[in-house]
PDB file with one MODEL, atoms N, CA, C and O in Angstrom:
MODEL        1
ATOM      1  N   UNK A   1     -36.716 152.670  10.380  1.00  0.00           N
ATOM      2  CA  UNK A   1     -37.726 153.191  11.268  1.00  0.00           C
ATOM      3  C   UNK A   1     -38.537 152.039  11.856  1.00  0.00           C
ATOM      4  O   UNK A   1     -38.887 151.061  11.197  1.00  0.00           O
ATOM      5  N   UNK A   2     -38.811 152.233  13.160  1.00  0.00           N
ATOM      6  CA  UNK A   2     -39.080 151.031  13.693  1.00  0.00           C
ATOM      7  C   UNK A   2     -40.822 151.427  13.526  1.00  0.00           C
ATOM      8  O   UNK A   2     -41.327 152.529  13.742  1.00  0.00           O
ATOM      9  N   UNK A   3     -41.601 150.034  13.032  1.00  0.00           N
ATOM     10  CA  UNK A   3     -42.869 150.231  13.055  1.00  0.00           C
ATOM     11  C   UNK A   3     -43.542 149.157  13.679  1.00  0.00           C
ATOM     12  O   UNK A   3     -44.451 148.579  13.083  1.00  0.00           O
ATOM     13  N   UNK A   4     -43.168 148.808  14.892  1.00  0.00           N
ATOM     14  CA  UNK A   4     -44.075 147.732  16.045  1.00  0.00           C
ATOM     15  C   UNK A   4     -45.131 148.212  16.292  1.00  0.00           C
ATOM     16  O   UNK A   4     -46.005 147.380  16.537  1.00  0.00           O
ATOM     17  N   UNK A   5     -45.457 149.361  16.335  1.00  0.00           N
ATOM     18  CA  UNK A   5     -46.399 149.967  17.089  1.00  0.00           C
ATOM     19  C   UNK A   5     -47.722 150.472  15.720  1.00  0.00           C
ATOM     20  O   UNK A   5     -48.767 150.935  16.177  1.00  0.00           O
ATOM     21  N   UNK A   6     -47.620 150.368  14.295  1.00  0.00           N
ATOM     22  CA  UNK A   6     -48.760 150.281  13.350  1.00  0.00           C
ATOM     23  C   UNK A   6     -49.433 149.019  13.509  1.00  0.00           C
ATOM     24  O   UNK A   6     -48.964 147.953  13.909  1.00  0.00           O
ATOM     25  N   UNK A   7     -50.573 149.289  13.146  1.00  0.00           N
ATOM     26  CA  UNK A   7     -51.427 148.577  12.696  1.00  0.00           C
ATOM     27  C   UNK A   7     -51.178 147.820  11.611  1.00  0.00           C
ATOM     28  O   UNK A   7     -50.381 148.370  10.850  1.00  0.00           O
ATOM     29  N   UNK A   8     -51.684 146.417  11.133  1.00  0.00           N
ATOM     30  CA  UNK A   8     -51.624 145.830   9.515  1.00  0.00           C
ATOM     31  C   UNK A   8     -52.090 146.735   8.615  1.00  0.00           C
ATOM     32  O   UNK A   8     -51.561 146.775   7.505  1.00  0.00           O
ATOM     33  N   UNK A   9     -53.311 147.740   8.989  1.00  0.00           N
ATOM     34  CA  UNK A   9     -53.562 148.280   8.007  1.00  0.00           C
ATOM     35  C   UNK A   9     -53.154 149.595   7.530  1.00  0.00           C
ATOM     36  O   UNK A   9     -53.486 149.997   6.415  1.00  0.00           O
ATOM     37  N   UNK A  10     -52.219 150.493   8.592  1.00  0.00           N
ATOM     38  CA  UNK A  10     -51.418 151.512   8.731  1.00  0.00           C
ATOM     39  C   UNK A  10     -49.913 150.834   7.887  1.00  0.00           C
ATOM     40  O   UNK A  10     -49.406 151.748   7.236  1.00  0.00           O
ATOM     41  N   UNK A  11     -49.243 149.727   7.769  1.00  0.00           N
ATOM     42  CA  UNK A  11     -48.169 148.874   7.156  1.00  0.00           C
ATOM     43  C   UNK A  11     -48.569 149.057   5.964  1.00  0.00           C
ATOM     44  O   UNK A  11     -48.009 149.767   5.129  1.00  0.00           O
ATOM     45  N   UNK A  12     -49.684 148.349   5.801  1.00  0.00           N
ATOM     46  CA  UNK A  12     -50.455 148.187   3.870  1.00  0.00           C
ATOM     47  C   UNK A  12     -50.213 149.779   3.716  1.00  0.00           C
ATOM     48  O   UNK A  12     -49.214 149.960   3.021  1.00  0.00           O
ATOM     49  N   UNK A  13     -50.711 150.799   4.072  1.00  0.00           N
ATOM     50  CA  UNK A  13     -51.049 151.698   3.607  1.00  0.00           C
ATOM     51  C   UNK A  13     -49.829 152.319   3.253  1.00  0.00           C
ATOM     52  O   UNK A  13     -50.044 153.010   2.257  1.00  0.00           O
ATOM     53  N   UNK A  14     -48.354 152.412   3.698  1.00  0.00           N
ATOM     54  CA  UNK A  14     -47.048 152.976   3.873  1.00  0.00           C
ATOM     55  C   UNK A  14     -46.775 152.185   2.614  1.00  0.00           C
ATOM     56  O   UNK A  14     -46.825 152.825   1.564  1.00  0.00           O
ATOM     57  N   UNK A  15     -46.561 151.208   2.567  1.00  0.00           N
ATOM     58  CA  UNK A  15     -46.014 149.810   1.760  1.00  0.00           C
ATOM     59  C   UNK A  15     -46.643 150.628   0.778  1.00  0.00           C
ATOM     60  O   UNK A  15     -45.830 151.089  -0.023  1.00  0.00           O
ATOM     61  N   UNK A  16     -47.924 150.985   0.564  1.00  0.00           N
ATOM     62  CA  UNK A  16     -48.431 151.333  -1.090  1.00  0.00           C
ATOM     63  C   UNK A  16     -48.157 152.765  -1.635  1.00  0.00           C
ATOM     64  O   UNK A  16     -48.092 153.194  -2.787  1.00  0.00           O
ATOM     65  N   UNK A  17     -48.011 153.386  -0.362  1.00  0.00           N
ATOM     66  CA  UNK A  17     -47.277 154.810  -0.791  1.00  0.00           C
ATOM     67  C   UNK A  17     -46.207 154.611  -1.183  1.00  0.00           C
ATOM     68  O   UNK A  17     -46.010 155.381  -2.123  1.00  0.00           O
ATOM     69  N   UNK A  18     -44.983 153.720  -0.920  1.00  0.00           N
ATOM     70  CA  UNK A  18     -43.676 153.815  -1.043  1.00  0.00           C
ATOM     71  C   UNK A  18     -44.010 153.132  -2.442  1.00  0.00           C
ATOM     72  O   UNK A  18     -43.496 153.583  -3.465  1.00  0.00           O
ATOM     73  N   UNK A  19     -44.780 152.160  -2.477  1.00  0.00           N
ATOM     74  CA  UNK A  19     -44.696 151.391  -4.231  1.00  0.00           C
ATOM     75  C   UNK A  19     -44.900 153.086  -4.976  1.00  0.00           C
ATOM     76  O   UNK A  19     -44.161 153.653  -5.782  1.00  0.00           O
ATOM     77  N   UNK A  20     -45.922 153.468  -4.471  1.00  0.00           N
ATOM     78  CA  UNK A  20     -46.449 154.745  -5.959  1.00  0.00           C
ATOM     79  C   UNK A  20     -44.933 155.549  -5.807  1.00  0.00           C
ATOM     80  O   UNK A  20     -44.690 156.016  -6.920  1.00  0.00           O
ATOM     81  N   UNK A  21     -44.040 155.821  -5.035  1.00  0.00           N
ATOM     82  CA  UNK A  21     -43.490 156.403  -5.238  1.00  0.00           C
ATOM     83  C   UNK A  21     -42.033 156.291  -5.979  1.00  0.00           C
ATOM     84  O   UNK A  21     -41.137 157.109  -6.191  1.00  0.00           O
ATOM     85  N   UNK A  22     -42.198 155.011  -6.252  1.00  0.00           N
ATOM     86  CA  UNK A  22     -41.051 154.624  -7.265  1.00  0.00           C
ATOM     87  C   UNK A  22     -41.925 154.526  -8.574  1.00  0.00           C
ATOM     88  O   UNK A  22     -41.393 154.113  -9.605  1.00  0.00           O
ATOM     89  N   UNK A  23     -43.156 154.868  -8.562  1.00  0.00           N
ATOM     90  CA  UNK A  23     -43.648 154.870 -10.017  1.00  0.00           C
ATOM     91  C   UNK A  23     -43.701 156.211 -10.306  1.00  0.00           C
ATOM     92  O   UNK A  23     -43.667 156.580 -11.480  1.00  0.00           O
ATOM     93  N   UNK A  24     -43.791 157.086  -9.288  1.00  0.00           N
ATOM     94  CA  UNK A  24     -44.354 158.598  -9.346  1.00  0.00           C
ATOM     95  C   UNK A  24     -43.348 158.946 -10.465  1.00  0.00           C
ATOM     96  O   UNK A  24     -42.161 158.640 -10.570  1.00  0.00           O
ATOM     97  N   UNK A  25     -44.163 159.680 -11.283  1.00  0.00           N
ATOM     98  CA  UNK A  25     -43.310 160.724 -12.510  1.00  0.00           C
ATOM     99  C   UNK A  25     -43.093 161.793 -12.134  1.00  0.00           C
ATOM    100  O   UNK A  25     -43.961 162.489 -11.606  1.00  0.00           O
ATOM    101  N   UNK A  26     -41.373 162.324 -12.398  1.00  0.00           N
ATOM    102  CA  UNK A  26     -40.669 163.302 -11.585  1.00  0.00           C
ATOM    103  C   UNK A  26     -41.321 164.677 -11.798  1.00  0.00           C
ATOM    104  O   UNK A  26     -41.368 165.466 -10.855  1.00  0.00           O
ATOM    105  N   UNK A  27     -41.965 165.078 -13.331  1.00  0.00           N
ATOM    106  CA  UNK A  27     -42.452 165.809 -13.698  1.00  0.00           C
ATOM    107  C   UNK A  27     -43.652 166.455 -12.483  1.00  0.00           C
ATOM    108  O   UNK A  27     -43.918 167.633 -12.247  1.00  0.00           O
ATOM    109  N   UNK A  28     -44.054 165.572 -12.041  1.00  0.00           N
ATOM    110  CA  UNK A  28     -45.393 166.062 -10.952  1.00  0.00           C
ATOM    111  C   UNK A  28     -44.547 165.959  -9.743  1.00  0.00           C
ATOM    112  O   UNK A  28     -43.578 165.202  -9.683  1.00  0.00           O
ATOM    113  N   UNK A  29     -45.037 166.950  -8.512  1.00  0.00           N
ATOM    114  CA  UNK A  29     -44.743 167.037  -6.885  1.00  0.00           C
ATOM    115  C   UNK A  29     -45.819 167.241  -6.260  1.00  0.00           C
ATOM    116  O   UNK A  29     -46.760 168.002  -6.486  1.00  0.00           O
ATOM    117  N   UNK A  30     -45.519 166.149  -5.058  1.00  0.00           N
ATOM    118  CA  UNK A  30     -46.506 166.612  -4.425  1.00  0.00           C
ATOM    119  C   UNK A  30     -46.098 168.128  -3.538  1.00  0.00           C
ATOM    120  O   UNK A  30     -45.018 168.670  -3.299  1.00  0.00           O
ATOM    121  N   UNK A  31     -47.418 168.455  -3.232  1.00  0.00           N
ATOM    122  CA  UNK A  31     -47.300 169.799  -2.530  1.00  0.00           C
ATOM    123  C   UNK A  31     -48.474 170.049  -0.857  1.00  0.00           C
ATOM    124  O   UNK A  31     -49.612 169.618  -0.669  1.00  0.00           O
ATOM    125  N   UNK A  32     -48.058 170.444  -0.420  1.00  0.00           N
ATOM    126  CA  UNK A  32     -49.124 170.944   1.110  1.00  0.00           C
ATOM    127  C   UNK A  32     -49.087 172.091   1.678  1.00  0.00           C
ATOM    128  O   UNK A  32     -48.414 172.565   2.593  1.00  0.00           O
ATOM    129  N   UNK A  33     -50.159 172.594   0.801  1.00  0.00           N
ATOM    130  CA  UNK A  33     -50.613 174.006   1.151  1.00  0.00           C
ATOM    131  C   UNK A  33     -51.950 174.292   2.068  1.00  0.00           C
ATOM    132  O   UNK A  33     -53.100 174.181   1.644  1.00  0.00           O
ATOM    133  N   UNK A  34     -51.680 174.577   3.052  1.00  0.00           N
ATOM    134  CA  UNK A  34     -52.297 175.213   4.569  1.00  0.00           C
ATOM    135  C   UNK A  34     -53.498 174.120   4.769  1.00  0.00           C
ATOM    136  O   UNK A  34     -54.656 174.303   5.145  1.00  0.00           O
ATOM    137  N   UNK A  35     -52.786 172.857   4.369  1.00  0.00           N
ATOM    138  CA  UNK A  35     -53.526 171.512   5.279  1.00  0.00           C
ATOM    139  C   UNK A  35     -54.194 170.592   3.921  1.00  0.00           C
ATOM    140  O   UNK A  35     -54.776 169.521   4.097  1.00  0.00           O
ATOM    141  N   UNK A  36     -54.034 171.093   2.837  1.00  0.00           N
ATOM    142  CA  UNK A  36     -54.519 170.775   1.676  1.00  0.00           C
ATOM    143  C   UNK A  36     -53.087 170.083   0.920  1.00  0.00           C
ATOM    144  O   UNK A  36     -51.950 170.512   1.113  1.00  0.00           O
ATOM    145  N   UNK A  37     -53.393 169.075   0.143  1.00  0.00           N
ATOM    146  CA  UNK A  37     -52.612 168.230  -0.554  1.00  0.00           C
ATOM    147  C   UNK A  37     -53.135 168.256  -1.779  1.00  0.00           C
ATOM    148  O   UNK A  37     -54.264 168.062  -2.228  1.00  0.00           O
ATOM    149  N   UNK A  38     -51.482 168.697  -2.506  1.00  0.00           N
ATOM    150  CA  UNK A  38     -51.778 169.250  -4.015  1.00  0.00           C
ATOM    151  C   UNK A  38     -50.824 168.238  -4.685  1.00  0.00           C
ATOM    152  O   UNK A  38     -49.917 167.557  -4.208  1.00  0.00           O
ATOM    153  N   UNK A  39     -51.407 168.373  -6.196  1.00  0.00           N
ATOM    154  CA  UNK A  39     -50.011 168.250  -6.905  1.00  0.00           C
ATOM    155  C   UNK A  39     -49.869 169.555  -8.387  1.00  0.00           C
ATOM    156  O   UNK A  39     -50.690 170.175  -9.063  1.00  0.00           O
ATOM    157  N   UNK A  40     -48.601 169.480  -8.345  1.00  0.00           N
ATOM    158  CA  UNK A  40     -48.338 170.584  -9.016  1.00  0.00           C
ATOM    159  C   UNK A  40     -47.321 169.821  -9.839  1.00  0.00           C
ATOM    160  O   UNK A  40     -46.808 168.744  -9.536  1.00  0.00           O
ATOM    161  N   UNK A  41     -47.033 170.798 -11.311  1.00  0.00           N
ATOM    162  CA  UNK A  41     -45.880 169.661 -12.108  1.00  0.00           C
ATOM    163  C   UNK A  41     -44.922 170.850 -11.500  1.00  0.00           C
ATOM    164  O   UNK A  41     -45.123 172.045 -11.281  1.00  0.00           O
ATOM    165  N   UNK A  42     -43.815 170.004 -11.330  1.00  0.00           N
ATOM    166  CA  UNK A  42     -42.707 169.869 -10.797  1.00  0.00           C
ATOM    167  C   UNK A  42     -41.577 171.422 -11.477  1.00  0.00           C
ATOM    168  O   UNK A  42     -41.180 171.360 -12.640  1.00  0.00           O
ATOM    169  N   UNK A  43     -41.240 172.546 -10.676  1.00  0.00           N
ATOM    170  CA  UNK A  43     -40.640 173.093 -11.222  1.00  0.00           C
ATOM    171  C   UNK A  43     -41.606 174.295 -11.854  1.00  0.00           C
ATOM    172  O   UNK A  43     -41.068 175.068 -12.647  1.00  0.00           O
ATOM    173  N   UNK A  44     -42.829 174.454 -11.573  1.00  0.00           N
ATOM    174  CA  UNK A  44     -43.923 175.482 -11.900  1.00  0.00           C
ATOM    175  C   UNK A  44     -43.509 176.815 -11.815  1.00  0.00           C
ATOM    176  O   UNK A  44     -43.879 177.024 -10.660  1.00  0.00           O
ATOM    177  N   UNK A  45     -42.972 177.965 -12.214  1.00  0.00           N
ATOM    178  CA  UNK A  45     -42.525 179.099 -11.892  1.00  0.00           C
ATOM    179  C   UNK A  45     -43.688 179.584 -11.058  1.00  0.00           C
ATOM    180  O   UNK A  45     -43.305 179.881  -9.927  1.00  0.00           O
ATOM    181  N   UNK A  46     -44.871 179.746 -11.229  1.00  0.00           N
ATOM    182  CA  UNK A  46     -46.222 179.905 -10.166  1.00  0.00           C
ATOM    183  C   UNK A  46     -46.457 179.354  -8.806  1.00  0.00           C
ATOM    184  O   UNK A  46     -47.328 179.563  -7.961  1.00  0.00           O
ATOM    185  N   UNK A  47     -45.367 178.554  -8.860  1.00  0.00           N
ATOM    186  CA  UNK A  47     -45.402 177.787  -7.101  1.00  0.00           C
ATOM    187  C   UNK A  47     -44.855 178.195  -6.311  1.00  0.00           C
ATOM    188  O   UNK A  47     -45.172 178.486  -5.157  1.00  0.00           O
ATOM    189  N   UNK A  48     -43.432 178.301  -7.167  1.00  0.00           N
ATOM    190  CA  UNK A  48     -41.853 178.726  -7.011  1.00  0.00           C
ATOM    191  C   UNK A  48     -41.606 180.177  -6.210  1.00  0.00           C
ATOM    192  O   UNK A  48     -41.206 180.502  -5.092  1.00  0.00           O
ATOM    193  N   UNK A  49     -42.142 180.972  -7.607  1.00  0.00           N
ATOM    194  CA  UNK A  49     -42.020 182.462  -7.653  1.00  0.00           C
ATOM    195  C   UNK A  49     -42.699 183.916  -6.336  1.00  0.00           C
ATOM    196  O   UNK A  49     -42.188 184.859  -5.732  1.00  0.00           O
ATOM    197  N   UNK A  50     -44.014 183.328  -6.451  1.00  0.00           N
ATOM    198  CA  UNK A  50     -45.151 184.204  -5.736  1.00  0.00           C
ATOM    199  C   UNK A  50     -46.093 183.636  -5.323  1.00  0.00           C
ATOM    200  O   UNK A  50     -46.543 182.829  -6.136  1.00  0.00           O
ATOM    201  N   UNK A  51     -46.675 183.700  -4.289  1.00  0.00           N
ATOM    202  CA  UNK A  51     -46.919 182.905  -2.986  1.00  0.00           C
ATOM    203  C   UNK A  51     -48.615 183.750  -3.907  1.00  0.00           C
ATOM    204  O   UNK A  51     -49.555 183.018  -3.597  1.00  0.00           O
ATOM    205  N   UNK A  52     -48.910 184.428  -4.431  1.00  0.00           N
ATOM    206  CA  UNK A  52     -50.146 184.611  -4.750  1.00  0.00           C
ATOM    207  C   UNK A  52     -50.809 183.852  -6.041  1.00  0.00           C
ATOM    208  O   UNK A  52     -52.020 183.635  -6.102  1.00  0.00           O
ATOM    209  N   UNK A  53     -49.997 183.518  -6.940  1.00  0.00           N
ATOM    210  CA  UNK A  53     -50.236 182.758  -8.026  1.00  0.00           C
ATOM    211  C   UNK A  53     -49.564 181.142  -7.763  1.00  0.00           C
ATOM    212  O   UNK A  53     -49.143 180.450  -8.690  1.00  0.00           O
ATOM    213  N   UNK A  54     -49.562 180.783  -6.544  1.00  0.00           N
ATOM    214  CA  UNK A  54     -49.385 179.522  -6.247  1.00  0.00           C
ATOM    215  C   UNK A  54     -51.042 178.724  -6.290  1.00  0.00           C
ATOM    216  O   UNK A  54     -51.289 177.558  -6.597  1.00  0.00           O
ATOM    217  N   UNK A  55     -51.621 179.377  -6.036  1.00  0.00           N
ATOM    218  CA  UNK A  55     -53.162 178.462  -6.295  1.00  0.00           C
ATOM    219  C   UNK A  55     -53.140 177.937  -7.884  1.00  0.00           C
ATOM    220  O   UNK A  55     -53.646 176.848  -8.157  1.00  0.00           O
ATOM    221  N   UNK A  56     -52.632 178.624  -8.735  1.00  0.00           N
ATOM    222  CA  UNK A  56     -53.210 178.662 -10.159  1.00  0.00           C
ATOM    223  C   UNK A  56     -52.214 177.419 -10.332  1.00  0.00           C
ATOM    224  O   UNK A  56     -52.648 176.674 -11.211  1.00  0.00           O
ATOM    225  N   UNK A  57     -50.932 176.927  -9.733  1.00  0.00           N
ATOM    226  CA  UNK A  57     -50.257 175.924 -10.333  1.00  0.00           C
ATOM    227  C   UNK A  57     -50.532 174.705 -10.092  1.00  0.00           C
ATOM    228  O   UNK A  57     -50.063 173.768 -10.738  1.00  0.00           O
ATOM    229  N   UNK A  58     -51.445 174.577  -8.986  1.00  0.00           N
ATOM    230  CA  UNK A  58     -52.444 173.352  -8.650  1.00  0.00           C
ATOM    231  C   UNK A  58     -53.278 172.544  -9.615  1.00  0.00           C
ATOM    232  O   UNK A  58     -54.474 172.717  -9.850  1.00  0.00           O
ATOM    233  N   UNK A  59     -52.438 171.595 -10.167  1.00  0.00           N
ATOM    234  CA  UNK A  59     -53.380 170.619 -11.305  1.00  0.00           C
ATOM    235  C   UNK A  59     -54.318 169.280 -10.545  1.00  0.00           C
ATOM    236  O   UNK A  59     -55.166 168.740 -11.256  1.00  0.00           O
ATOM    237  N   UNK A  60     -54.179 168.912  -9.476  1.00  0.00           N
ATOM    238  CA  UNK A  60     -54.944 168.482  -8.831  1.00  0.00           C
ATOM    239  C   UNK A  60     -55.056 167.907  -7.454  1.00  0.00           C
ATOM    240  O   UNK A  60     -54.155 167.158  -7.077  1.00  0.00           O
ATOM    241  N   UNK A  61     -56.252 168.224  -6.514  1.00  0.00           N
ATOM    242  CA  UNK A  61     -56.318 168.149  -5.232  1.00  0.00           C
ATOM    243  C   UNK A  61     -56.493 166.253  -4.586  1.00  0.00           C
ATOM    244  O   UNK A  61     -57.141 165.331  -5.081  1.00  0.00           O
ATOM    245  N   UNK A  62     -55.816 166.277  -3.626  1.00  0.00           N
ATOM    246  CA  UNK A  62     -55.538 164.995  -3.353  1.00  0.00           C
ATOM    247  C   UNK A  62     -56.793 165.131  -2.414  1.00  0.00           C
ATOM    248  O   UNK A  62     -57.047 166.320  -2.218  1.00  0.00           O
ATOM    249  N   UNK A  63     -57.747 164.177  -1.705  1.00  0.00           N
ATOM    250  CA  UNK A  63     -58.581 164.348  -0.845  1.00  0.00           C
ATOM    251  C   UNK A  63     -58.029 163.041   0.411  1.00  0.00           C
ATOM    252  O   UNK A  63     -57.550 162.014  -0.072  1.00  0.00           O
ATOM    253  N   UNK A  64     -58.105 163.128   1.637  1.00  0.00           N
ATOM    254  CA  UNK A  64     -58.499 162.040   2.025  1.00  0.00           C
ATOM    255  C   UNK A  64     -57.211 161.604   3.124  1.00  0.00           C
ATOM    256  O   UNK A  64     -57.199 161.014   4.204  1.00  0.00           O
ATOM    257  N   UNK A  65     -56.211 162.181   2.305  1.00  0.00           N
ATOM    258  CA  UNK A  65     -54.919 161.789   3.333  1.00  0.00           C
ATOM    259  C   UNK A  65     -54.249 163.008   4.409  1.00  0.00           C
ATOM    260  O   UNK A  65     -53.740 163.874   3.697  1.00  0.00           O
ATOM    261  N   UNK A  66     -54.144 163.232   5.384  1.00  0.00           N
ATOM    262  CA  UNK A  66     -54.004 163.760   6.088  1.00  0.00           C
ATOM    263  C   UNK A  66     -52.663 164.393   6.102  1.00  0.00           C
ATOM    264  O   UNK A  66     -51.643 163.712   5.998  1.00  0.00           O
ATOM    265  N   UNK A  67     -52.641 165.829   6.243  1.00  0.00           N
ATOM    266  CA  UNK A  67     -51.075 166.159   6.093  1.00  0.00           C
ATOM    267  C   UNK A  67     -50.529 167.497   7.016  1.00  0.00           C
ATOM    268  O   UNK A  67     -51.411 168.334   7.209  1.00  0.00           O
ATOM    269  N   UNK A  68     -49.464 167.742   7.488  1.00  0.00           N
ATOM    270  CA  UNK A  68     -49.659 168.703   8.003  1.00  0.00           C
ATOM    271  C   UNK A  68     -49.313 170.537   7.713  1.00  0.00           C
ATOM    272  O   UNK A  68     -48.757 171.492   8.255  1.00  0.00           O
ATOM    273  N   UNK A  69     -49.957 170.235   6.677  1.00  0.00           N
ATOM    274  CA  UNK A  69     -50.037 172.031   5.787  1.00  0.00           C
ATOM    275  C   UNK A  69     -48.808 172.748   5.717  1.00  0.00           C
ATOM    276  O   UNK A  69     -48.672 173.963   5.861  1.00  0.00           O
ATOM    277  N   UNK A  70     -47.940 171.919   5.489  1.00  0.00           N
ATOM    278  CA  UNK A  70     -46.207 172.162   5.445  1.00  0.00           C
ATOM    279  C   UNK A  70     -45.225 173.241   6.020  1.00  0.00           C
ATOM    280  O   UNK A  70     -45.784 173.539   7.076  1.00  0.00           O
ATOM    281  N   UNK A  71     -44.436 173.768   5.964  1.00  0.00           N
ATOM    282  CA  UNK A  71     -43.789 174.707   6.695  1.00  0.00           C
ATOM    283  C   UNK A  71     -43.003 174.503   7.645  1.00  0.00           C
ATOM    284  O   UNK A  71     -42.571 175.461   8.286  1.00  0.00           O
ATOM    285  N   UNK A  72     -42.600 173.047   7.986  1.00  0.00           N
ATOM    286  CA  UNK A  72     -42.284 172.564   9.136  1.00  0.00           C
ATOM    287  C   UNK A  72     -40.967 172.001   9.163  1.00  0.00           C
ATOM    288  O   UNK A  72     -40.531 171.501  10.200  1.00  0.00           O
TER     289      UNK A  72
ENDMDL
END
């Protein structure tokens, strides 16, 4: 993917996502629910199953990074 067109500090920021993500433990996923960035452990029958007990499998809210509320 060609990235001429980031910023140094848009580069740093990719570069450190891709490091966490060879550390990320498979057990946890991330998740993006209606513009909100979750993580949930991985394989939750509550995520999976019913779209109403998907809140409850949310172990914790990411703040800050922008996403686009998935579905896409």
């Amino acid at each position: 993917m060609p990235d001429d067109e980031l910023s140094d500090q848009e580069r740093t920021a990719i570069t450190a996502l891709q490091r966490l993500g060879r550390r990320w433990p498979r057990s946890l996923t991330l998740a993006s629910m209606d513009g909100s960035l979750v993580v949930i452990r991985t394989g939750d029958s509550r995520f999976i199953d019913d779209d109403t007990d998907r809140a409850e499998a949310v172990v914790a809210d990411i703040r800050g990074i922008p996403n686009t509320g998935g579905g896409w």
